[in-house]
C-alpha atoms as a printed R data frame, in Angstrom:
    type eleno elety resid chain resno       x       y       z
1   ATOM     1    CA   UNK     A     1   4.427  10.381 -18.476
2   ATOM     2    CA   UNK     A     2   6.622   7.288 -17.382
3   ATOM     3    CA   UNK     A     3   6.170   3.831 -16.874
4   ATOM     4    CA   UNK     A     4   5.349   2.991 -13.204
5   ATOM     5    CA   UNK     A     5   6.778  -0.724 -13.150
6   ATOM     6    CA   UNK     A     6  10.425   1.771 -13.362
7   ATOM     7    CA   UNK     A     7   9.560   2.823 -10.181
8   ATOM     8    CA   UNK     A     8  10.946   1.168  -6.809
9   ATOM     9    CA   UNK     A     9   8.090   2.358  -5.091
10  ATOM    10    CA   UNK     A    10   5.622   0.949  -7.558
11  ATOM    11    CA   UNK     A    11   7.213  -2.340  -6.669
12  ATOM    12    CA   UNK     A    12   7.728  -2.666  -3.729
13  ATOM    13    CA   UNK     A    13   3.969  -1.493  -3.607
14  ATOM    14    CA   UNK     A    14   2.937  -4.395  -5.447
15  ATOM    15    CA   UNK     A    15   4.965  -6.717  -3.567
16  ATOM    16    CA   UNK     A    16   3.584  -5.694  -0.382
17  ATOM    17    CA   UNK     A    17   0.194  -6.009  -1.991
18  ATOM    18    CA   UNK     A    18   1.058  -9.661  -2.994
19  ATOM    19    CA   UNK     A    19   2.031 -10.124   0.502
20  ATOM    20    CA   UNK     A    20  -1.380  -9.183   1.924
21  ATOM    21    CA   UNK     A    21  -3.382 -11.117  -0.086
22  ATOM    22    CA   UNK     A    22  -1.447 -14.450   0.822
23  ATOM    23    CA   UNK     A    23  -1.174 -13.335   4.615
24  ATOM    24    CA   UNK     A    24  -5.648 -12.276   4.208
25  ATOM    25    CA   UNK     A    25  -6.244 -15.700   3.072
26  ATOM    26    CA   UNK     A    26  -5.607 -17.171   6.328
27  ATOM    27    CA   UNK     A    27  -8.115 -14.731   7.930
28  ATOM    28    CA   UNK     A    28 -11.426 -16.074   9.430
29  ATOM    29    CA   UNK     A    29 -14.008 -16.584   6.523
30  ATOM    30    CA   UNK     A    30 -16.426 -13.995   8.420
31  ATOM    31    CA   UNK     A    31 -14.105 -11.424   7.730
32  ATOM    32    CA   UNK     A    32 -14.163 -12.004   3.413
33  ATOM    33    CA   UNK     A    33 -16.807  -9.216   3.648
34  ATOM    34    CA   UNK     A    34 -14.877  -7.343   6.406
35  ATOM    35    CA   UNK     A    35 -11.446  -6.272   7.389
36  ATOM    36    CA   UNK     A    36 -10.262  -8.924   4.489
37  ATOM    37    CA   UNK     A    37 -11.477  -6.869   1.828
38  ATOM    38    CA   UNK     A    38 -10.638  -3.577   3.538
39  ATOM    39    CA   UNK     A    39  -6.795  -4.758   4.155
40  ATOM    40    CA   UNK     A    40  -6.850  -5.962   0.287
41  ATOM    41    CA   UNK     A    41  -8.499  -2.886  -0.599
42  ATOM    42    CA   UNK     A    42  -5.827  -0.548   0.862
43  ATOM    43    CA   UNK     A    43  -2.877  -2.489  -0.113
44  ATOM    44    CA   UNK     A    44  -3.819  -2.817  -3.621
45  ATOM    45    CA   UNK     A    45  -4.901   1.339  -3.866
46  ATOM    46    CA   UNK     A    46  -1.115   2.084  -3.154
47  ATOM    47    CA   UNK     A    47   0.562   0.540  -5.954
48  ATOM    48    CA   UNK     A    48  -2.831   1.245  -8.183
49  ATOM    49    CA   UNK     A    49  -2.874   5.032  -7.553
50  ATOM    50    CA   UNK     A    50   1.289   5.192  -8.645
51  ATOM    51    CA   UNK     A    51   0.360   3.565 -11.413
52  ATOM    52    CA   UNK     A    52  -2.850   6.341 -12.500
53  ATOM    53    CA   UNK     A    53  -0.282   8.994 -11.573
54  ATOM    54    CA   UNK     A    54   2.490   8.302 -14.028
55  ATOM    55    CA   UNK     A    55   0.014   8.457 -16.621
56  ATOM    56    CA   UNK     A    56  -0.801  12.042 -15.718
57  ATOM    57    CA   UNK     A    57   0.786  14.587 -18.205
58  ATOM    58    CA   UNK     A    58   1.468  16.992 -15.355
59  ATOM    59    CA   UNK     A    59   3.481  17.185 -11.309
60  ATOM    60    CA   UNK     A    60   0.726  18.292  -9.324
61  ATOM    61    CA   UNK     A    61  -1.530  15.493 -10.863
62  ATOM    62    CA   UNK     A    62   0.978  13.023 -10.292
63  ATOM    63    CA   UNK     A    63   2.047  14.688  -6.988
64  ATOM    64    CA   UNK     A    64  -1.721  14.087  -5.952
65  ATOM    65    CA   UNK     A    65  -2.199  10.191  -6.765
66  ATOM    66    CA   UNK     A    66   1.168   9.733  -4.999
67  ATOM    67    CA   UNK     A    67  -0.596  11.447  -1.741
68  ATOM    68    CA   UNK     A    68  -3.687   8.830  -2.069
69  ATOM    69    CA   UNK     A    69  -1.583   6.277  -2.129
70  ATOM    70    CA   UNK     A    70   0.081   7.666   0.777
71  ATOM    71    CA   UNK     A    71  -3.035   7.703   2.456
72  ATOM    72    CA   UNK     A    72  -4.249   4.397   1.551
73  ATOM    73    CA   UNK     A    73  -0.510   2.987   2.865
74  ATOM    74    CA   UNK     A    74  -1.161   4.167   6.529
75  ATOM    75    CA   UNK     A    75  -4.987   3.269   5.856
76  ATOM    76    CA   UNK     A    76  -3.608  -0.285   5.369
77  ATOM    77    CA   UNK     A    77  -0.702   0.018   7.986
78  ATOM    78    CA   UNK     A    78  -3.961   0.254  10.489
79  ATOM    79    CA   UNK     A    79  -5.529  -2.691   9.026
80  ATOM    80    CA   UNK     A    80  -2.716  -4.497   9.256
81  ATOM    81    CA   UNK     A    81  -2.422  -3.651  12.820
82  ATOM    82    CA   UNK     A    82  -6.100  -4.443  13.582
83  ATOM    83    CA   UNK     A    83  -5.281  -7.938  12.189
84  ATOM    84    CA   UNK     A    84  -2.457  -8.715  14.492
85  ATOM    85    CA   UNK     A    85  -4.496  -7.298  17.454
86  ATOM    86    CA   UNK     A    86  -7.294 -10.062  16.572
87  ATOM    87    CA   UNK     A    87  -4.830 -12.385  15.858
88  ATOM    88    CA   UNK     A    88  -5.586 -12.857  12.709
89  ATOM    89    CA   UNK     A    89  -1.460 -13.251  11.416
90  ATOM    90    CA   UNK     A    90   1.728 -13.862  14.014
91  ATOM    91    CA   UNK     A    91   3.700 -11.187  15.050
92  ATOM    92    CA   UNK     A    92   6.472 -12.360  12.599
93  ATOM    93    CA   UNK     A    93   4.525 -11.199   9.447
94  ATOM    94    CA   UNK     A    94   3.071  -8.458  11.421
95  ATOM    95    CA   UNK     A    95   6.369  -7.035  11.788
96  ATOM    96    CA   UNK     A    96   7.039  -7.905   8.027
97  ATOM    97    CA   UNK     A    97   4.258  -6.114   7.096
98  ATOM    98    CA   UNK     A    98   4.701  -3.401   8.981
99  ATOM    99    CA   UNK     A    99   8.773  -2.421   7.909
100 ATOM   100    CA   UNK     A   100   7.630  -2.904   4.130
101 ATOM   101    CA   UNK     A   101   4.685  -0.637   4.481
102 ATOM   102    CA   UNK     A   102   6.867   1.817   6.480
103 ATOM   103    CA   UNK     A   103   9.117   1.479   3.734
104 ATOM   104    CA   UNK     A   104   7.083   2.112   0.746
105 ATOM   105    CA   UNK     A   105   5.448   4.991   3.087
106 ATOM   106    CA   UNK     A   106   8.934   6.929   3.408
107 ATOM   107    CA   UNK     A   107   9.936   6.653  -0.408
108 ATOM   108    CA   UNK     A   108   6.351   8.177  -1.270
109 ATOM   109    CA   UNK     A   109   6.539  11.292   0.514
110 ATOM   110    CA   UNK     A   110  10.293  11.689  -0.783
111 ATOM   111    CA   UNK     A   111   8.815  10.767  -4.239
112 ATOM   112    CA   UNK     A   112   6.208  13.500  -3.507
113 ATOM   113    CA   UNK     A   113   8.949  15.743  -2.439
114 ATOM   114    CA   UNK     A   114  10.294  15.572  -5.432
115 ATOM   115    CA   UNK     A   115   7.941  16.011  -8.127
116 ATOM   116    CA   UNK     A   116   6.034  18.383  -5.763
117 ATOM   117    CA   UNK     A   117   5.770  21.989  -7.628
């Protein structure tokens, strides 16, 4: 067991995840049900699932939290996507966005790498 907030990944998870709920609020109301939740969703899975994992006593459990959260990154690197191509946010925080989650997407599967039996 270890204490997630150690990890880089963790927080630059949660940063991201503080990111896309300032960058949703701007988002057509209509949307609150919609892609807004689903972005917020995603994002906030990433950082939550690193967090479940370091409480696991063993790798492969914490080995399989980090690959949901790898999956819910590239589930929100779509949304994210989807959001610029409605022009819901600029292409400035779009490409924000999208380095950070690229980021954070890289350092999980070299965390999983890692602690990977």
């Amino acid at each position: 067991m270890q204490n997630y907030k150690d990890l880089k990944v963790w927080e630059k998870a949660h940063q991201f995840t503080l990111m896309v709920y300032d960058t949703s609020k701007l988002f057509p109301k209509e949307e609150i049900y919609g892609l807004t939740n689903q972005l917020r969703r995603a994002a906030s899975s990433i950082p939550a699932n690193i967090a479940e994992g370091c409480g696991k006593s063993s790798n492969p459990d914490f080995a399989k939290c980090l690959n949901i959260s790898l999956g819910s990154a590239n589930e929100a690197e779509y949304f994210i996507l989807l959001a610029k191509d409605l022009s819901y946010m600029n292409v400035e925080k779009f490409d924000m966005l999208y380095k950070q989650i690229n980021v954070i997407k890289a350092m999980l599967i070299g965390l999983i790498a890692k602690v990977r039996p």
